[in-house]
N, C-alpha and C positions, 0 to 999 in steps of 0.2 A: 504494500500500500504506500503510495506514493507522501512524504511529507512537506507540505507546505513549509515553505520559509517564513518567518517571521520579520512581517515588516518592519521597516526603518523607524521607529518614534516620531510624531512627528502634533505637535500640538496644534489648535487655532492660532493663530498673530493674527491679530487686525491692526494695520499697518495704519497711521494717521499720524497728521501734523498735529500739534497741539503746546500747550503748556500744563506744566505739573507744576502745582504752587504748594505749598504750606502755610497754614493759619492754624494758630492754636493748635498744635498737634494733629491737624487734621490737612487730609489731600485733595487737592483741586483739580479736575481739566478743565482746560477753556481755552477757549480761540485767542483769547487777549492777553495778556498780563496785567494782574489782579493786583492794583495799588497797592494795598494793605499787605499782601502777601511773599514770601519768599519763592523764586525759583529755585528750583529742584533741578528739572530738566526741560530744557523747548527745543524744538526742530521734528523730526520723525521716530516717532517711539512704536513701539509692540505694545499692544494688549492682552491678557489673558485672562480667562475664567477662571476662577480656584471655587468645586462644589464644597462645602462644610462636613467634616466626618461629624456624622451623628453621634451624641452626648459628648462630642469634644469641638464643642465651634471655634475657638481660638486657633483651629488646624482646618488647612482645606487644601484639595488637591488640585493643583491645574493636568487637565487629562491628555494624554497624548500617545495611548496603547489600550486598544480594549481587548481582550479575551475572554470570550463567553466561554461559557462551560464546557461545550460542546467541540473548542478549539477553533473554532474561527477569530481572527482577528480583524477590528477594525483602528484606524488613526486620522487626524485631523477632522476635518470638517465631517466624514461620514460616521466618524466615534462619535464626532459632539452631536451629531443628531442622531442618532443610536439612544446616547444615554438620554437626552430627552424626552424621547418617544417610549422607551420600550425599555429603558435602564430594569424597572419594575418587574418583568417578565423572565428576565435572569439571573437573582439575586447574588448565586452562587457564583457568578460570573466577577472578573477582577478590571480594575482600571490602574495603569501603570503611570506615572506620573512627579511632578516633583512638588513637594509640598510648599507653601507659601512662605520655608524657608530656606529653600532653596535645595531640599535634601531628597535622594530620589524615594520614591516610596510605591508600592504595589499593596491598594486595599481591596476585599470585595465589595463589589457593589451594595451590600448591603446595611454596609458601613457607613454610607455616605447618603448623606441629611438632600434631598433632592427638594425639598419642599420649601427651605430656609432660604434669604437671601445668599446669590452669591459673591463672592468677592471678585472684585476687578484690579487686577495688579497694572502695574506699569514698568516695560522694559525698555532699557535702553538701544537693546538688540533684538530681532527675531530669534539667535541662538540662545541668548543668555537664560541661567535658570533660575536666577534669584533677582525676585522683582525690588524695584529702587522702591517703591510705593504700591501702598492700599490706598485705591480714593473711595473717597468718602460721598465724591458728590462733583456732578457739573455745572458748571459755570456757566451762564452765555452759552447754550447747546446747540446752536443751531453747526447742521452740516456733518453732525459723529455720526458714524454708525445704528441703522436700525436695534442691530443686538447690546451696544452698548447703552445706547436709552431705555431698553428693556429692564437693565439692569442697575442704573445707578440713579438715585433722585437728581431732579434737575432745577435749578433757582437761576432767577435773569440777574443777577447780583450778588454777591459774597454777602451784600449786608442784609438779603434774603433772606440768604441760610442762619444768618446768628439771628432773626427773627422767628425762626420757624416754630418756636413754641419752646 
């Protein structure tokens, strides 16, 4: 019986311009550069999803190797729509990946909190495995990414967010 090779790893990047600010312990994208704020990093950064290991949310995994139970494998865009569709249907299945610090980590799927927000890291590279930032929130959103509006709350001002309640 013939064995399949094991593809290359290979996670989401959503490739965009932008700025990464700091306020208060907290992280910014936005199109501008946020007065009040520190830059971090601007020009072309990497995006990434980290899902939450369930009863441990302090930890999340960015996915980039899926192996269901059964042995097939998927990576990239067709893992990350696998585990959102149908993660639920193969528990015992594993996602291979590097944790939000930067450490490589292999959990099963039933391990991981699919229902919690998830985190959105920011890379300085497509390669790189350890993200410069957690943001917290966008800025001035117009023009990012469908999936990343999905995922991160959005305020037309910084002094928005310190209003927010």
């Amino acid at each position: 019986m013939p064995v399949n090779p094991i593809p290359q790893r290979e996670p989401i990047n959503e490739l965009l311009t932008g700025i990464v600010s700091r306020f208060d312990g907290s992280f910014f994208l936005s199109s501008r550069a946020l007065p009040q704020a520190d830059v971090i990093v601007q020009g072309e950064i990497a995006l990434r999803y980290g899902i939450p290991y369930l009863f441990k949310p302090q930890w999340s995994i960015v996915p980039d190797l899926v192996v269901l139970d059964y042995g097939e494998t998927m990576t990239g865009e067709l893992a990350w729509d696998f585990l959102m569709a149908s993660s639920h249907l193969f528990p015992r299945s594993d996602v291979l990946g590097y944790r939000n610090d930067g450490a490589d980590e292999m959990v099963p799927l039933k391990q991981l909190d699919f229902d919690s927000p998830y985190d959105v890291f920011v890379y300085r590279a497509p390669g790189d495995r350890e993200p410069v930032a957690r943001l917290s929130a966008l800025i001035e959103s117009d023009g990012f990414p469908e999936r990343l509006l999905r995922h991160l709350p959005r305020f037309p001002s910084l002094d928005d967010w310190l209003s927010r309640g």
